[in-house]
N, C-alpha and C positions, 0 to 999 in steps of 0.2 A: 561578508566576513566569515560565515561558518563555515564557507564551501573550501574554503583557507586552511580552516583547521581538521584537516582532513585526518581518520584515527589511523595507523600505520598499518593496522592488520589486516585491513580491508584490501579485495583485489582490485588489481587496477580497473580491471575490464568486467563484461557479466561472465556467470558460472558457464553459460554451453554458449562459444560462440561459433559463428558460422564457419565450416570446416573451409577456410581458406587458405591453410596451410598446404595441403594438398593437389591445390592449384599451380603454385609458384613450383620453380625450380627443385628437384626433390636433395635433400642430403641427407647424409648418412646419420642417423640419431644416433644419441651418444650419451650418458649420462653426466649432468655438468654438476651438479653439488647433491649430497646428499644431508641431510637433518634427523641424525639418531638411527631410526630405521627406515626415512623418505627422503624417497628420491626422486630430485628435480632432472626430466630430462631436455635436452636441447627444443624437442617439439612443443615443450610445454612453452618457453620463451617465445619459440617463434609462430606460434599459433597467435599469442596473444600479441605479439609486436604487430604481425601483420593485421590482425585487427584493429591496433589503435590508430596505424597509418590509413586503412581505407575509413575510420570516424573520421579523423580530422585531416583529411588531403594533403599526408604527411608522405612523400615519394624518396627512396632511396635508403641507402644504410644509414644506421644511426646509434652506436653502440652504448652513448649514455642511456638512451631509451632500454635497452636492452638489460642493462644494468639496474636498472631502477623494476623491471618487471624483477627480475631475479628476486633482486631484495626484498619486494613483494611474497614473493614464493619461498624466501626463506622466513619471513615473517612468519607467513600460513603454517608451514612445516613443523615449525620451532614450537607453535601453537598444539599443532596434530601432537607433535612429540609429549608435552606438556600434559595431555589429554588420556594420555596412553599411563604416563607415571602416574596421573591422580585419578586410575580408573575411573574416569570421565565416559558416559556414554550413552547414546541415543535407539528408542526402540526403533524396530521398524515400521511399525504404526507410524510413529511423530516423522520417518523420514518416507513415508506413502505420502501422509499428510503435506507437507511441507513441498514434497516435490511436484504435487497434483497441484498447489495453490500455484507454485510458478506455471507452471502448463496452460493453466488458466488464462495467468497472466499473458504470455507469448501467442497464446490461441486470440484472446482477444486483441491482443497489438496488429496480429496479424488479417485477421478476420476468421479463420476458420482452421482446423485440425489438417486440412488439405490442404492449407498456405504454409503450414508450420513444417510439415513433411517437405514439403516443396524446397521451402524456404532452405532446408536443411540437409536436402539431399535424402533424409532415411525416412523410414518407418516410424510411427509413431511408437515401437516398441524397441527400437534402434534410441530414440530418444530418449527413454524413460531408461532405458539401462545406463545410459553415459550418466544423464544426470541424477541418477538415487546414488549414483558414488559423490558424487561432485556436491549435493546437499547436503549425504551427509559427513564429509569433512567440513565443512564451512559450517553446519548444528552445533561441530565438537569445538568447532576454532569460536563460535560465539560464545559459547559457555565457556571458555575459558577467557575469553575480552570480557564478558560480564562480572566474572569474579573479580579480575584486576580493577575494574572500574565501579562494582557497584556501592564500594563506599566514600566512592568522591563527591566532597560536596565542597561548597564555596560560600566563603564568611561575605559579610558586605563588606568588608576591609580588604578585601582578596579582591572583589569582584571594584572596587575602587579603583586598587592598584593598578590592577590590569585596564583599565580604559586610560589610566594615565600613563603605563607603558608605552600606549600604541602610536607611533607615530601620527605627526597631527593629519599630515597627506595621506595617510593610511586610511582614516577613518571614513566608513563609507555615506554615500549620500541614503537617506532614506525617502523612497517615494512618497507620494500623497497617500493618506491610507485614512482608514474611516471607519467608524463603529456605527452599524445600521443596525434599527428594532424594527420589530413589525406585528402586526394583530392578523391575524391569521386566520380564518372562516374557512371551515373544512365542508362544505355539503352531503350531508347525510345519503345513503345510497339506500332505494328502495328496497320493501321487503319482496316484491313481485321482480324486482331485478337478481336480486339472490338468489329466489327459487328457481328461476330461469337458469341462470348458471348451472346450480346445483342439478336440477332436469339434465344438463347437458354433459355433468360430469358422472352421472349416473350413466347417462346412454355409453359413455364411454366407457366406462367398467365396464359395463355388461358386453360389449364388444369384444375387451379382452379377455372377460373370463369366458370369451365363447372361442377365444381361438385368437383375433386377431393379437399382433404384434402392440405391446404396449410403447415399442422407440418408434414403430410409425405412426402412430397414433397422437405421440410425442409431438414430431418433427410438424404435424399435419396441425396440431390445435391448441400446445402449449404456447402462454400470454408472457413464457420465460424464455427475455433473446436470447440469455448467455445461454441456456441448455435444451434449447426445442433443438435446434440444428444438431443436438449429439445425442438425437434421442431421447430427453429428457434428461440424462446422467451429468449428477454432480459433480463428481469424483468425491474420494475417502474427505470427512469431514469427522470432528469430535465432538464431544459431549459439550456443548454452552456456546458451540458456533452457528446451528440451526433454530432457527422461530423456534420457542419451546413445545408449542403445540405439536408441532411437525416434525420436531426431536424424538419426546414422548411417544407419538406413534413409529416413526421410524426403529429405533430400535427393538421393538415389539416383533417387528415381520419377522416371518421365518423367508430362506432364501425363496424367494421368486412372487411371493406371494405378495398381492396387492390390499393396498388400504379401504378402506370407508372413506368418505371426503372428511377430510380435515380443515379447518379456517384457522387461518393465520391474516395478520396485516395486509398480507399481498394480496391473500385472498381467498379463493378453494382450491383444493389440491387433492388428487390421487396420487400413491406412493407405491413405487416396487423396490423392493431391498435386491439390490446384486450381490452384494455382499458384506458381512459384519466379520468388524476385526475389534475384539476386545473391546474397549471406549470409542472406535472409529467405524464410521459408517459408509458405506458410497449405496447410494438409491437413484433412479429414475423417478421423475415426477411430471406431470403436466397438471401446470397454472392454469386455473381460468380467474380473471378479476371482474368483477363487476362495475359496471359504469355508473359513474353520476349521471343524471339525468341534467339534459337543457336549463329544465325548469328548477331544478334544486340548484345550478348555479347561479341562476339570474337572481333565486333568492339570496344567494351571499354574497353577491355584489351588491345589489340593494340596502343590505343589513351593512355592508361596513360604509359604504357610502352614508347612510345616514348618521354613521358613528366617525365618519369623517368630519362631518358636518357639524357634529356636537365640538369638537374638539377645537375645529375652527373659530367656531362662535363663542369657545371659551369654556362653555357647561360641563366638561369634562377635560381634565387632563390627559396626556397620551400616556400617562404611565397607570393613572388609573384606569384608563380602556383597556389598555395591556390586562389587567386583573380583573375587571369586569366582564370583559368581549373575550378575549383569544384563545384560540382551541392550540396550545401547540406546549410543547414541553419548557421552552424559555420561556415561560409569563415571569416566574418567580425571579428571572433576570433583567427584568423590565424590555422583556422580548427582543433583548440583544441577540444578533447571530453571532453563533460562535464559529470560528475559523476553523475550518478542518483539517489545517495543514499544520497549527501550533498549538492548539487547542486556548487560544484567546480570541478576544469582543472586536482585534483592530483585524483592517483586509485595507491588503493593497487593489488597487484594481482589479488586476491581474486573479486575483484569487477569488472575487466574487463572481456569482451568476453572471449570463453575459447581458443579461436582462436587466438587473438589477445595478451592474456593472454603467451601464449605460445611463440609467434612473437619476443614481446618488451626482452622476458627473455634474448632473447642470440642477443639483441642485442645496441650497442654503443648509447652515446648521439648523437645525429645528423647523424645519417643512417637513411638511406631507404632504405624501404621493396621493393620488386617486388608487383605488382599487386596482390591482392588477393579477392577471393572472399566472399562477404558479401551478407546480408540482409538487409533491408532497415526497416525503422519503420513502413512504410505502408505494409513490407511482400515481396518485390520486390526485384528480385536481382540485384545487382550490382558489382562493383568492385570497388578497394579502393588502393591508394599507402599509408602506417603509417610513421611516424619518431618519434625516440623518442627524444623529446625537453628538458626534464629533467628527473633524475635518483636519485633520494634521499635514500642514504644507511639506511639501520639498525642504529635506535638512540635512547638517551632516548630523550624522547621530548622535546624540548627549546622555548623559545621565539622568537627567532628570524625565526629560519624554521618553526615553528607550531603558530604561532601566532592566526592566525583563528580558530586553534582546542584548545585551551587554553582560549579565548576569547569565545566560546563555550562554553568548562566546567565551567567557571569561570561565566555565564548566566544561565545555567540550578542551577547549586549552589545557585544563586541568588535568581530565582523562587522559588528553594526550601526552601528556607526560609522565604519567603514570603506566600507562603502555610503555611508552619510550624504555624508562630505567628499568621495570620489568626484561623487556628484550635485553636491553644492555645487561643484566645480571645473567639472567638466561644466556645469551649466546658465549658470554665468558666460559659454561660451564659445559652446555651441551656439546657432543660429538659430531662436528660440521666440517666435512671438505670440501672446496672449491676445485674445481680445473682449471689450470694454469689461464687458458683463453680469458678467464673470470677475474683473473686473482687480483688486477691492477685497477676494478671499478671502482669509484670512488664515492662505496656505501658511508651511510651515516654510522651505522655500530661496525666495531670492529671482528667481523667474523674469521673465525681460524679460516686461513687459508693455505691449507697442507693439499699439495698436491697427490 
C-alpha cells in the first residue's frame, strides 16, 4: 500500500545513473522547460527515460513516460526555486558528507571503487563531481519537502476514514508475520586475547611511524571489509556518527598523524586523520577484533541450554529469564526483536535473519528454540535461545490487527497531499515555460505552458 503512496517530489529514478544516453542515437539538446532560474534540458528526460526502459524491459518510444519524468523534474525545480526565495541552504561539509555516504553505498552494491568506475565509464573523481551537484539539489529539495510535511499528523478519526475510503479490492493482503524474543549469552573475550591483539596493533604503528604506508598495511590486516580494500579510509563523517571513543580521538589528530590504539565495540583500532573539515572528519583506520574463544562458547551454550531447561520444566518463566539471563539491550522489552525496517516488535519472513527466518517457520506460539548460534551487532559471536510470542496468519488488512500500518498509509496519504496543493499553489505563481513538444502532456497540476 505505501509504495502507492508515492510523495510527488521524489525522482523517478536514482541521482547518477548509468551514462546510457550517450549510447543510443545522439540529438540535438535543447532546452525543454525552465522553473524560475532552472533549466530542464532534453538530456535530462532522456537519460532518465532510457534508464527506466533498460530497469523494467520497456523497448521503444513512449511519450507518456516522458511526460511524467518531466513532471518529476518540474517538481524538483519548482522545489530548487522555493529554496533559492527562502534562502534555504546546505554546507559543503553536510554535501561531502551525504555524497560520500551514497558512494559507499554504490561501492558496496557493486563490490569495489574499481567496479564503480567501471560500472560508469569515469573516474572516481569524474563521479564525485557529477554527483556533489546532484546531492546537493535533492539536500535543498528535501528541506523544502520537510517543511511542507513536517507538521502533518493524523487524528484516529482521519486515520478511520481513510481505511474506510479504500476500496475493499484495494486493501492489501498482509503476510504471516511474527514477534520473536530472545535471551541472548554474549561470551566474554579473554584478557590474553586482547593483549595479543593489541601486541599486533602496536607492531603495526610502529611500522608506520617507521616509514611504511599505513593504506597498505590497511588493505593487508584490517578486520574492516567495507574499508581494508580502500586503505582503511572512511570517507568524511560527522560529530555523533563514529563510536564515540574513536570520534574523541579522531578529531584530536593533526593531519597525517596516527593514533594510540583506541577500543571501541568492534574492537581496537589505530587512526590516521586525512583530513578535518570543521564538525567532519575522513580518517583511515585498521580494525583488529578479538576472538571468542572455543571454550568461552561452549560455556554459553551450556548456560542457556540449562536456562532452557528451567523454563521448560516451568521454574522460571521466559520473560523472567529475559531479566534474569540476557546480555542484550531489549531485556526491558521482554527481548522482543525490533524490526529494523519500521522500527516495530512484528517481521514478516522476509525481514528476519535467514537463520532465524527459518527457526520461527516450523515453529508454535510459545516454543523455544535450543541455543543457536548468532552474531552480535558489533560482529561477535554469541548464542541465543528464540520463542515465538505471536504468529499473525495471512489477512487482508484491518484496523484492528494493522492499525499502526494503516495509521501509516493514512499519514504518508496526508503528506501527499500536502505536497500536492503546495505544488498547485506554487506552480500557479512561479515563472515556468514548456516547449511546444511538451505542452499537450497530460500533467496532473496545471503548469504555464508559454511557449
Amino acid at each position: 500500500m505505501t509504495n502507492n503512496l508515492r510523495l510527488l517530489v521524489l525522482l523517478l529514478l536514482p541521482l547518477l545513473a548509468k551514462p546510457v544516453f550517450a549510447q543510443q542515437n545522439q540529438i540535438i539538446d535543447q532546452v525543454v522547460a525552465i522553473v524560475g532560474k532552472n533549466v530542464i534540458l532534453q538530456s535530462d528526460i532522456e537519460n532518465q527515460y532510457i534508464q527506466y526502459r533498460l530497469q523494467r524491459g520497456i523497448s521503444g518510444g513512449a511519450q507518456t513516460i516522458r511526460c511524467q519524468i518531466l513532471e518529476d523534474l518540474l517538481f524538483q525545480k519548482l522545489m530548487l526555486n522555493q529554496a533559492e526565495i527562502d534562502s534555504i541552504t546546505v554546507t559543503p561539509e553536510q554535501i561531502e558528507q551525504e555524497m560520500e555516504r551514497r558512494l559507499r553505498y554504490f561501492t558496496s552494491e557493486l563490490g569495489s571503487q574499481e567496479k564503480l568506475e567501471q560500472y560508469y565509464n569515469k573516474s572516481i573523481l569524474e563521479i564525485k563531481n557529477e554527483l556533489r551537484l546532484l546531492v546537493q539539489d535533492q539536500m535543498l529539495v528535501d528541506q523544502v519537502q520537510n517543511g511542507i510535511m513536517s507538521k502533518v499528523q493524523v487524528t484516529p478519526s482521519e486515520i478511520k476514514a481513510y481505511f474506510k475510503s479504500l476500496p475493499k479490492d484495494s486493501i492489501p493482503m498482509i503476510t504471516t508475520e511474527y514477534e520473536v524474543a530472545q535471551i541472548m549469552k554474549k561470551p566474554p573475550i579473554s584478557v590474553d586475547e586482547k593483549l595479543q591483539v593489541k601486541e599486533k596493533l602496536h607492531e603495526l604503528r610502529k611500522r608506520i611511524l617507521e616509514g611504511e604506508r599505513f593504506s597498505t598495511l590497511a588493505i593487508l590486516y584490517s578486520e574492516d571489509p567495507g574499508s581494508a580494500k580502500k586503505g582503511g579510509e572512511l570517507g568524511l563523517y560527522g560529530r555523533g556518527e563514529l563510536y564515540p571513543e574513536f570520534e574523541a580521538v579522531a578529531f584530536k589528530l593533526k593531519d597525517g598523524e596516527v593514533s594510540e590504539i583506541v577500543e571501541t565495540e568492534a574492537g581496537f583500532h589505530i587512526i590516521q586523520l586525512i583530513e578535518r573539515r570543521g564538525d567532519y572528519v575522513n580518517v583511515r583506520h585498521i580494525l583488529l577484533a578479538p576472538k571468542v574463544s572455543p571454550e568461552a562458547l561452549e560455556r554459553a551454550y551450556t548456560e542457556l541450554d540449562s536456562i532452557a531447561k528451567q523454563i521448560r520444566r516451568g521454574d522460571i518463566t521466559f520473560d523472567a529469564a529475559v531479566e534474569k539471563y540476557s546480555e542484550e539491550p531489549n531485556k526491558l522489552t521482554g527481548g522482543l526483536l525490533l524490526n529494523p525496517y519500521n522500527g516495530s516488535t512484528r517481521f514478516e519472513a522476509s525481514q528476519l535473519d535467514q537463520q532465524v527466518s527459518f527457526l520461527v517457520d516450523k515453529m508454535a506460539v510459545g516454543e523455544l528454540s535450543d541455543p543457536v548460534p548468532m552474531k552480535t551487532e558489533d560482529g561477535k559471536d554469541a548464542y541465543r535461545l528464540l520463542m515465538v510470542k505471536t504468529k499473525t496468519e495471512p489477512h487482508q488488512a484491518n484496523l484492528r490487527d494493522d492499525y499502526s500500518r494503516v495509521q501509516e498509509w493514512a499519514l504518508q496519504a496526508k503528506k501527499q497531499k500536502a505536497v500536492e496543493t503546495w505544488i498547485g499553489n506554487k506552480s500557479k505563481n512561479a515563472f515556468v515555460t514548456i516547449i511546444d513538444e511538451f505542452s499537450t502532456c497530460p500533467f496532473k497540476f496545471n503548469w504555464k505552458k508559454t511557449p
